[in-house]
Every structure is written in C-alpha cells, then in structure tokens.
PLY file of the C-alpha trace (Angstrom):
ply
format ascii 1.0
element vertex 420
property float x
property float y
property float z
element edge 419
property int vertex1
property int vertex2
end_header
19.07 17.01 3.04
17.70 14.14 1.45
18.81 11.86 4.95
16.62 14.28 7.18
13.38 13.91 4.48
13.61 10.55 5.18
13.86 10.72 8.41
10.78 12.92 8.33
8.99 10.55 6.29
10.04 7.61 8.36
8.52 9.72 11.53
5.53 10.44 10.14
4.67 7.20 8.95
5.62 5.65 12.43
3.41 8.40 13.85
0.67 7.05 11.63
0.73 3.88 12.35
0.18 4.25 16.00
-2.23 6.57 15.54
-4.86 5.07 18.27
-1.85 5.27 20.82
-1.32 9.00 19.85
-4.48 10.17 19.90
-3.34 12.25 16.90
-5.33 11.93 13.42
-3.40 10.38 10.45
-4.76 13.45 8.22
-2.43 15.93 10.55
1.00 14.14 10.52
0.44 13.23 7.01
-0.05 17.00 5.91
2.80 17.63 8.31
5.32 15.01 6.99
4.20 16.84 3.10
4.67 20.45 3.65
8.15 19.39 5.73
9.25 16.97 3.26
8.56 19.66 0.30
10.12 22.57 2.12
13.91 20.46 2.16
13.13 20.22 -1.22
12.85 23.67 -2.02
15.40 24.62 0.45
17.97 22.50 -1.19
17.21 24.57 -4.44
17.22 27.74 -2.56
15.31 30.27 -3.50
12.53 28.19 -5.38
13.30 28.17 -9.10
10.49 27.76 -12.39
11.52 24.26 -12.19
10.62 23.34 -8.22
7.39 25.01 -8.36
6.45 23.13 -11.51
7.24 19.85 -10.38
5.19 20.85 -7.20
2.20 22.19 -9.16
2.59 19.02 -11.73
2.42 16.21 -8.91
-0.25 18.06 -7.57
-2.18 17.80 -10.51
-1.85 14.04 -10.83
-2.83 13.56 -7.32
-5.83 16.12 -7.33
-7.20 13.31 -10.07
-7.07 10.50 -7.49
-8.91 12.82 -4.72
-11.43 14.26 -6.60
-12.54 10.77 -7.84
-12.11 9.63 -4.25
-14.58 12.40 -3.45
-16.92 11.48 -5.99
-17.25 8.19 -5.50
-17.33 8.87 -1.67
-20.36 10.93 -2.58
-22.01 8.22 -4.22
-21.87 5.54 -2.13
-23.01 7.91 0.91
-25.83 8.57 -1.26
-26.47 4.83 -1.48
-26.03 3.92 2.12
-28.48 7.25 3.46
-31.41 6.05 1.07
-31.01 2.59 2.57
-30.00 1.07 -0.72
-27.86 -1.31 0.25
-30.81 -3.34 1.99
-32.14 -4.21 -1.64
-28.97 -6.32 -2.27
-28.40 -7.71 1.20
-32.12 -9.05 1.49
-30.84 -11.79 -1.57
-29.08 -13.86 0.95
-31.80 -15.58 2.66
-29.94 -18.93 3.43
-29.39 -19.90 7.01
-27.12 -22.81 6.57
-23.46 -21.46 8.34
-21.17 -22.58 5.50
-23.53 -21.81 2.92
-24.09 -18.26 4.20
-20.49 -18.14 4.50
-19.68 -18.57 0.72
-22.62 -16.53 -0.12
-21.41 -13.68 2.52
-17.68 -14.31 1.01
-18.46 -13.92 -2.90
-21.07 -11.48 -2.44
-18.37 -9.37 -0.85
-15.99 -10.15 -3.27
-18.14 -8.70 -6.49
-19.28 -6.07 -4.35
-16.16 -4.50 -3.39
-15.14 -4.40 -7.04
-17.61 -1.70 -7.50
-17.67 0.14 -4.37
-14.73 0.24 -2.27
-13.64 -2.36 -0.26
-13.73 -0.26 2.83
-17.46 0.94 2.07
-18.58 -2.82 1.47
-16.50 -4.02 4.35
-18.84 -1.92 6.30
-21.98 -2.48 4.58
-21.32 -6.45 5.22
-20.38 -6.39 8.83
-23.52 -4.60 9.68
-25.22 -7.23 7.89
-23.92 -9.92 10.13
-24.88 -8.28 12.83
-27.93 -9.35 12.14
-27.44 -12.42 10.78
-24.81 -14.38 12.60
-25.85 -14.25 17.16
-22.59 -16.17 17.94
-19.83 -13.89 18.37
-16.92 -16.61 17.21
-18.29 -17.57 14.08
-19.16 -14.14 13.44
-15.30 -13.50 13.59
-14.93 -15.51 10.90
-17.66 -14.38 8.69
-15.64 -10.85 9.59
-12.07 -12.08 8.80
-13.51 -13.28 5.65
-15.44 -9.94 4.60
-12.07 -8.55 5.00
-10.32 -10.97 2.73
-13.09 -10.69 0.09
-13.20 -7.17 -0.23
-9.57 -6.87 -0.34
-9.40 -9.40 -3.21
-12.33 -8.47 -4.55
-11.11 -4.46 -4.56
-7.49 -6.11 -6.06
-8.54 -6.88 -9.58
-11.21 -4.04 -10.40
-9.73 -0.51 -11.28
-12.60 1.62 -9.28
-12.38 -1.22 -6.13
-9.43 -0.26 -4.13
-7.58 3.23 -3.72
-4.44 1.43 -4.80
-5.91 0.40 -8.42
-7.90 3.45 -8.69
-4.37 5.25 -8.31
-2.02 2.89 -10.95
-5.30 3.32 -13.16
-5.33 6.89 -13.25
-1.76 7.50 -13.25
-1.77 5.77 -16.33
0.01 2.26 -15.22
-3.03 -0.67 -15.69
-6.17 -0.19 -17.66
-8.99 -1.06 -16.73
-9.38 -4.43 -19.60
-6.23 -5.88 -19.11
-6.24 -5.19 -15.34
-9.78 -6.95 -14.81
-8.82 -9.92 -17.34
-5.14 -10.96 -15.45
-6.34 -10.05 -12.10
-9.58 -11.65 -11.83
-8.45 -15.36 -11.29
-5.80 -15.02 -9.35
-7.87 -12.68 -6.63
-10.67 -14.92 -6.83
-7.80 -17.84 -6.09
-6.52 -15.59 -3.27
-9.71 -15.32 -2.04
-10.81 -19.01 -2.28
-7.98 -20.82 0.00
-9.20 -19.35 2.91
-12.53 -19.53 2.52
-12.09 -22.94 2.35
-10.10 -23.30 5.58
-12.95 -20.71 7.21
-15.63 -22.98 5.81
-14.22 -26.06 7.65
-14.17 -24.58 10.75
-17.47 -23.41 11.34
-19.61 -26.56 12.33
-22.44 -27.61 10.23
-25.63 -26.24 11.27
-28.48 -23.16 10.55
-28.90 -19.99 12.03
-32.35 -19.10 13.89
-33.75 -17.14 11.12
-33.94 -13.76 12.49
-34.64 -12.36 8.55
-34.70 -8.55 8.41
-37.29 -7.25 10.42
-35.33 -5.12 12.70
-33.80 -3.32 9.49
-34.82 0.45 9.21
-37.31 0.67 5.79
-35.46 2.28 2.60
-35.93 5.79 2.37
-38.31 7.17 -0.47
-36.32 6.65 -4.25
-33.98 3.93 -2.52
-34.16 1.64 -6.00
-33.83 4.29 -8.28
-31.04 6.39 -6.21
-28.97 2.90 -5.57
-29.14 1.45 -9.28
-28.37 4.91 -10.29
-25.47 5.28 -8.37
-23.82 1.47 -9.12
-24.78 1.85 -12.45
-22.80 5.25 -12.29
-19.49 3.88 -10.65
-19.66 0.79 -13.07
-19.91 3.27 -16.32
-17.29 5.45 -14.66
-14.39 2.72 -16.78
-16.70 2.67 -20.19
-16.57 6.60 -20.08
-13.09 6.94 -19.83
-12.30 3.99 -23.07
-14.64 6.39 -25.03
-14.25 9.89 -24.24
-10.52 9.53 -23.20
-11.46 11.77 -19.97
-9.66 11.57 -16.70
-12.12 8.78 -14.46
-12.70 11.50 -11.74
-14.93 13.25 -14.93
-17.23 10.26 -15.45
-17.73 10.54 -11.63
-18.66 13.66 -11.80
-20.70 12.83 -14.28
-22.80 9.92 -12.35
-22.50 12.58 -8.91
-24.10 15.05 -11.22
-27.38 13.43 -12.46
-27.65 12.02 -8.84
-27.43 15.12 -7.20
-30.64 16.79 -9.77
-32.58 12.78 -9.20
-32.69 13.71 -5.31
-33.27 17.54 -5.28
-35.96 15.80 -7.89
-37.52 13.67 -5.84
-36.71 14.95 -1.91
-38.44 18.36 -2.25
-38.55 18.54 1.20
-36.56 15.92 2.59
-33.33 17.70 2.82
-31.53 14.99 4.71
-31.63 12.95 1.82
-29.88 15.79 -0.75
-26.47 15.92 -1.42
-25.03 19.35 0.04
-26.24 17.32 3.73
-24.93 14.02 2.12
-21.61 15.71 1.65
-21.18 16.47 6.05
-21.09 12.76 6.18
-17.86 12.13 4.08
-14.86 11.09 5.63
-12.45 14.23 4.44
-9.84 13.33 6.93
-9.51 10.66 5.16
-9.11 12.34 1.47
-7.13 14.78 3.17
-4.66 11.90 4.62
-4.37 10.79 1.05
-3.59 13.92 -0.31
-1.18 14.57 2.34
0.82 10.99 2.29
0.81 11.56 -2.04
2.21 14.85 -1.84
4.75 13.43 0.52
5.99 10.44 -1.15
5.96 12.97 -4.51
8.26 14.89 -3.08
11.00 11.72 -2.14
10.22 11.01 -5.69
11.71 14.70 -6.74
14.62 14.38 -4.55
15.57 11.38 -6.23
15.26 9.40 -3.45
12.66 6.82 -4.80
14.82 6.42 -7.92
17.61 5.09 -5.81
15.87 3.29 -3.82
14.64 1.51 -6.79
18.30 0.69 -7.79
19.28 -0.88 -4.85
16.15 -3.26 -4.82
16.88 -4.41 -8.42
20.40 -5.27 -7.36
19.56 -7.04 -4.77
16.28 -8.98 -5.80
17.26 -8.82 -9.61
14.24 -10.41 -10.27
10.70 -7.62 -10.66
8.47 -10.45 -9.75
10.09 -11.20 -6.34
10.34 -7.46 -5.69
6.05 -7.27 -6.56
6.06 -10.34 -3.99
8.24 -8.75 -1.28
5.86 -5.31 -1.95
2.77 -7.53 -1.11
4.10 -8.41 2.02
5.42 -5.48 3.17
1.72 -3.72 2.46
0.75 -6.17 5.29
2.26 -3.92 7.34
2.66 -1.04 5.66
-0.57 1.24 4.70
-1.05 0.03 0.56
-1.49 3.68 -0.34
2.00 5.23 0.43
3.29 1.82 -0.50
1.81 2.22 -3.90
2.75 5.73 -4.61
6.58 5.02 -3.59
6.29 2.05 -6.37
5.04 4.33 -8.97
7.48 6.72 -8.42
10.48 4.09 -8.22
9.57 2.76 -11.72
8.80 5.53 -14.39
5.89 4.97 -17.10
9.04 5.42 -19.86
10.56 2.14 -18.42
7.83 0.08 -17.36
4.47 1.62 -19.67
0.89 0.61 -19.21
-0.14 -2.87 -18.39
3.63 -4.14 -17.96
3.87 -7.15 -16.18
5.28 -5.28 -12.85
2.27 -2.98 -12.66
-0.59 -5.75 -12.76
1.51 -7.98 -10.85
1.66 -5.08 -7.97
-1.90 -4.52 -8.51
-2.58 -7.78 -7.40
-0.02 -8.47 -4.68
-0.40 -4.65 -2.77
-4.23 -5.37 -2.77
-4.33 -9.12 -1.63
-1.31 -8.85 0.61
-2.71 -6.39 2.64
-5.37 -8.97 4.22
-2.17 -11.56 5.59
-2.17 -9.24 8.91
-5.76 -7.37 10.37
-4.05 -4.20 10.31
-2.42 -4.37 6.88
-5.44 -2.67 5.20
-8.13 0.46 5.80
-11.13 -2.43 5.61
-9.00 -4.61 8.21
-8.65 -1.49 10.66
-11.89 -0.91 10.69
-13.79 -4.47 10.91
-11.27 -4.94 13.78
-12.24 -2.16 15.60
-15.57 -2.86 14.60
-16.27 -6.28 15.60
-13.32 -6.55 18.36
-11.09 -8.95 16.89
-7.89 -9.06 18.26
-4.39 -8.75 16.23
-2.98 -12.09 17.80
-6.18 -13.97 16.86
-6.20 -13.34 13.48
-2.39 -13.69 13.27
-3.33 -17.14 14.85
-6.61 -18.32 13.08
-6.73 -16.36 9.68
-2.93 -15.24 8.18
-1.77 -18.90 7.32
-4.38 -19.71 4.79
-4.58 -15.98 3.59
-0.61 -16.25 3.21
-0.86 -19.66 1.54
-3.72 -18.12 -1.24
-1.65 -15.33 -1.44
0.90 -17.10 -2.98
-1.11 -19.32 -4.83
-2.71 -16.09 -6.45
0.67 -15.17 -7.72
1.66 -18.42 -9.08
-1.97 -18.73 -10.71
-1.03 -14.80 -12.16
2.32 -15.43 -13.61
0.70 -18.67 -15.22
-1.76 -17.08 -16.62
0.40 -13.90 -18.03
3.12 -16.42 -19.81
-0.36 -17.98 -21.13
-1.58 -14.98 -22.50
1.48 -12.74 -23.40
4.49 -15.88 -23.89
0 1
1 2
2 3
3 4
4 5
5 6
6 7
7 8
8 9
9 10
10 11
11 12
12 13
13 14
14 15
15 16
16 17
17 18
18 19
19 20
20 21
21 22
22 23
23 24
24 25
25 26
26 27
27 28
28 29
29 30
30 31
31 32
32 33
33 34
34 35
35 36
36 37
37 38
38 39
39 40
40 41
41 42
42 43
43 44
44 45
45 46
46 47
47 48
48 49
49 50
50 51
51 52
52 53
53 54
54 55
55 56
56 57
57 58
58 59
59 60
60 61
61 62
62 63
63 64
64 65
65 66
66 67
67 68
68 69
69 70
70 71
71 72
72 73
73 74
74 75
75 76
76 77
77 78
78 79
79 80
80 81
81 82
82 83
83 84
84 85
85 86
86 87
87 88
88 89
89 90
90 91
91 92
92 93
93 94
94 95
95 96
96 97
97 98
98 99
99 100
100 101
101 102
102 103
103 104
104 105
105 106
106 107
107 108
108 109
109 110
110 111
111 112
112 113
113 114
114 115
115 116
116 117
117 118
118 119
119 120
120 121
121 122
122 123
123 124
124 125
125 126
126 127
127 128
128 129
129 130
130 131
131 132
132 133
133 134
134 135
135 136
136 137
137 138
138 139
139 140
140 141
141 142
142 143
143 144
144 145
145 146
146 147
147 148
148 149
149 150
150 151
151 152
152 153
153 154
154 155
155 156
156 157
157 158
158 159
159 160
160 161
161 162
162 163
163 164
164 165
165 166
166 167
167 168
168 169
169 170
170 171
171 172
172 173
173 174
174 175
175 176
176 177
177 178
178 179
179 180
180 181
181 182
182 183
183 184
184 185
185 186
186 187
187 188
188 189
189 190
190 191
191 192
192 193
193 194
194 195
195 196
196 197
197 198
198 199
199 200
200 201
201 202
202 203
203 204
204 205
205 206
206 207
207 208
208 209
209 210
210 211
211 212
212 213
213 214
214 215
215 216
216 217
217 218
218 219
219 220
220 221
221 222
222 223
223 224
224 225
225 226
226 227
227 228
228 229
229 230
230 231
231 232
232 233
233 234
234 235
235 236
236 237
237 238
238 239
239 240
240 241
241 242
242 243
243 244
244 245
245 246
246 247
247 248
248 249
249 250
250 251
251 252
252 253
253 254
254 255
255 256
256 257
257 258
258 259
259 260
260 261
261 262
262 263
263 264
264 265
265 266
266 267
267 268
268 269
269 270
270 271
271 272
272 273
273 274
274 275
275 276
276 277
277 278
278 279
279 280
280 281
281 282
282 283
283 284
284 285
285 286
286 287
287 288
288 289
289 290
290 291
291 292
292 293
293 294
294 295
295 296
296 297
297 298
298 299
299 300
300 301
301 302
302 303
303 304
304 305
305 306
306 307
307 308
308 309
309 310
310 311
311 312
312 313
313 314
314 315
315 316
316 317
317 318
318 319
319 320
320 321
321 322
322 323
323 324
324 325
325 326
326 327
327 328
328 329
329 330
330 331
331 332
332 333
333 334
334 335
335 336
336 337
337 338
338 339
339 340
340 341
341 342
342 343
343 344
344 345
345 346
346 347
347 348
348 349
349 350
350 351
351 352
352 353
353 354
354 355
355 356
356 357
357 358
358 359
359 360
360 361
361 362
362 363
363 364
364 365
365 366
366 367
367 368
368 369
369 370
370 371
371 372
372 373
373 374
374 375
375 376
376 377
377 378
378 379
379 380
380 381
381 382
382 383
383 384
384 385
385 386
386 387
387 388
388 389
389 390
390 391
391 392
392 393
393 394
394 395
395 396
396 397
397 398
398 399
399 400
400 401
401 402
402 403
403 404
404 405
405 406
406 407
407 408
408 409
409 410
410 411
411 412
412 413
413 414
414 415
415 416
416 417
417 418
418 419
C-alpha cells in the first residue's frame, strides 16, 4: 500500500510540474494526489478507526494554521496593491544610473520581500521595471535579480516565504533566532550575484521616464499601506507576547483594515474588502492545502520516517543533507519539499531553532533561485518578462550557485560563533 501512495504522490507531483503542458491546474491534482493518498491510508486500517480519523483531523489542524495566515496576509497585501500603495515606496528610487538602480532595485527587493511575500514583491518590482528599464536585456537582469532578492530576502524572515512561515508555525524556528542566523548569510547569498549582474550591465543612465504614466493612489493609499505593513510586521511581536497562533495577529491587522476601508470608502466599494477578497489567488491556497494534506498523509504511513533513515545513512552528516535539500528545491516546488522535511525529522528529536531547521530555512529558500523554475516568484517573473529556462541556466545559476554556497559556509560560521 504504501508503494502505490508513492507512486500516487510521485504522479501528482510530475503532473504538477508540467502543469503549462497539461493544461490542468496544480490546485486539482494536488487535491487529487491528497484525498487518494489518504484513502490507502485508511484503507490499510480498514474500516477507519478513532486513531486514523484523529491523525487526519490533527494534521489538518496544523495545516489550516498555515492557510488561514496565507489568506490573511493574501488579504492584506491585495489591499495594499488595489489602493495603489505600493507606488509610495517605489517612487524612492529615483536614480537612473544602471548599476546603481540595480543595487537599489536588488536590496530594496530584498527588505521588501521579508515583509510581504516574495512572490507579491516579485510582482510589485517587475512592474516597476517596466517602467524603468526600455532595454529588454538588461531588464532580464534587473528580473533575474528581483528573483534572487526576494527569494533571499523571503529566506531569513519568518512571515517572507511560505516555507518559513510553515517551520515558524509548526513550531521549528522562531522568529529571533531565525532572523539573527539567517540574515547574513541570505544577504551573502544574495550579494555574489549581484555583483556578477552588476558587471555586466555597461555603465550608463536610463532616459528618465520618472512615473508619470503610473495610475494616481486611490483615496487612503498612505494610511491603508502603512496600516497594512505595519500589520504584517507586528504579526511576529503578537505572537512573542500573547503566545497566539501567527494566523491570529493576522487576523488581527485584516480586521482593523477591513473597518479603516468600510471607514473611509463609503461608496467606493471596489476598494472594500468582501470585493478585495475575488482577487485572491485561492487556487493557490487550495494547492497548498492540498500538497500539505498529501505529504501528511506519507508522514502517517511512515513513509517519511524511513525515508529519513535512509538519508542519514547515507549522508551521515544533517548539514550535507540541508545542502542536498537546497538543491533539490531548485527543482522541486520548496513547499512539498519543506513539509516532507518536517515530517522526516520530529520536533522531539530535532526541537525549535536546532541547527537542521535554520539551516533548511536558509538553504530551501535560497536554493530555490539556482534554476528559474525552482521557485513560485521564478515561475512567474519568467512567464512574466519572457525569460527563457536555458538563459538563465546560462547567464544567472553559476553565481547564484556559487552565493549559495557561500551563504552556507557564512551560516555554519556564524552558528559555531554563536552556539560553539
């Protein structure tokens, strides 16, 4: 039984990955590749005992945390983007000089996607250049580099990738000791190619087109967008002092937002939240769900758990296997990658903040960016701005591989520092 949920899961995941070829949304064969993997498991344990259902019901509790604060947060940054917002901090960079604007594109991003997501930001940014950058191959580079910096920047930041936001809530990382290993060695990660990038953009200045084509910020923009970042960033303070799961202090910051713009947009009901809410991506919380129930249930079958085994005999060593992880998430969506690792190594083995959970942190997030499809805010610049697989394979990997690595050395330096 436990050979054919593998070979479910193995299907599905295939299936998902060549989801443009298919024509088939991820959301379905993820939900699919669930329900199919659960059933073996209850069939194997035929008919359903007290104990099947409750592991069901219990997983689906954790992972109900992780969507409701994707929701949340989803809501929030919608918010953001519909009131025009974002304009307020992208009219800062008013350099014209390419490799300036580069670094200032590059770190921008990189903060940025620590408090949004790094798929939100990687979209805020490309529209940006857009605008900014008229020659199409430099503006693949500012674009490879977006990617890079929100992927690094999302790495080390507990509400800035899906991957963090799940190890945070399910109790492996906290939010402190996360932000205070990770930040140096993302920044590092992020750094090496930026350099590279920076070198091979010739010197020169941009016709200054500034911002007048933008569309003006709605009415409330400034209150509605420091609101809502000042809501995401508390979202980590609420949980050290209330001990509440994070999706509450997001419900929280959704909550006052939601009365501030019934407030202020008596009759601008475009701008409320209930129309807000037809603009989230639920295929894509619903693809989450579906992929977490799925790897919960390999996880109940025992499967993970060997798995596990056989990668400790053979590696022996927990920082190689985080290394090997990173790589694989180039090619391998982070999220499912992520939830098999928590599964494989139980909380009464490896507790909060152990070396193998920040180390993952980092390497899952940052390794993702080595290949343009290995992460959600590669996907979708590429598709976005064009950019083909081989060219980035060819231009960008190397020095994203190289900083990669660099990253890790600069993390387990910095862990013997702190911890001996």
């Amino acid at each position: 039984m436990n050979i054919l949920m593998v070979l479910i899961f193995v299907s599905g995941y295939i299936a998902i990955a060549l989801e443009n070829k298919l024509k088939v949304n991820k959301a379905a064969m993820a939900l699919l590749v669930a329900v199919f993997c659960w059933g073996f498991n209850f069939i194997e344990n035929f008919p359903p005992d007290e104990a099947s259902l409750h592991n069901l019901i219990e997983h689906l509790g954790e992972i109900s945390q992780v969507i409701f604060f994707l929701m949340g947060a989803m809501t929030i940054v919608e918010l953001i983007d519909s009131h025009g917002g974002f304009k307020i901090i992208t009219d800062f960079i008013m350099t014209r000089d390419k490799r300036k604007l580069l670094w200032a594109i590059s770190i921008f991003t990189f903060f940025l996607s620590s408090v949004l997501d790094n798929l939100t930001t990687s979209i805020v940014m490309v529209s940006l250049l857009r605008r900014l950058i008229p020659d199409r191959d430099d503006r693949m580079i500012f674009a490879s580099m977006v990617i890079i910096a929100a992927n690094a920047g999302g790495a080390w930041s507990p509400i800035g990738d899906v991957t963090t936001t799940m190890l945070w809530i399910g109790g492996q990382v906290t939010a402190g000791k996360l932000m205070k290993l990770l930040i140096i060695p993302s920044l590092v990660s992020l750094l090496i190619p930026l350099l590279y990038c920076s070198l091979s953009i010739k010197q020169g200045t941009y016709p200054d087109s500034s911002h007048s084509t933008d569309s003006p910020a709605q009415h409330g923009a400034k209150r509605v967008f420091f609101l809502g970042i000042g809501s995401l960033i508390f979202v980590p303070i609420f949980r050290a002092v209330t001990n509440l799961p994070p999706f509450m202090g997001v419900f929280l910051g959704l909550g006052i937002m939601w009365v501030l713009t019934d407030l202020i947009h008596q009759k601008r009901d475009h701008l409320k939240v209930p129309m807000i809410l037809t603009r989230i991506d639920f295929s894509s919380i619903l693809f989450f769900l579906g992929i977490l129930l799925a790897v919960a249930a390999l996880e109940t079958a025992g499967i993970l758990g060997s798995l596990a085994l056989r990668m400790d005999n053979y590696f022996y060593n927990k920082d190689i296997i985080a290394t090997v992880l990173g790589l694989l998430s180039a090619v391998i969506d982070n999220v499912p990658l992520t939830a098999a690792t928590m599964g494989m190594y139980p909380l009464s083995s490896f507790p909060a903040d152990s070396k193998l959970w920040e180390m993952i942190a980092y390497c899952v997030g940052t390794g993702g960016s080595i290949l343009i499809i290995g992460s959600a805010a590669g996907v979708v610049v590429m598709g976005m701005e064009k950019i083909s697989f081989g060219w980035y394979l060819k231009k960008i990997s190397l020095p994203v591989l190289i900083g990669y690595l660099l990253g890790i050395g600069f993390f387990l330096m910095i862990y013997h520092v702190i911890y001996g």
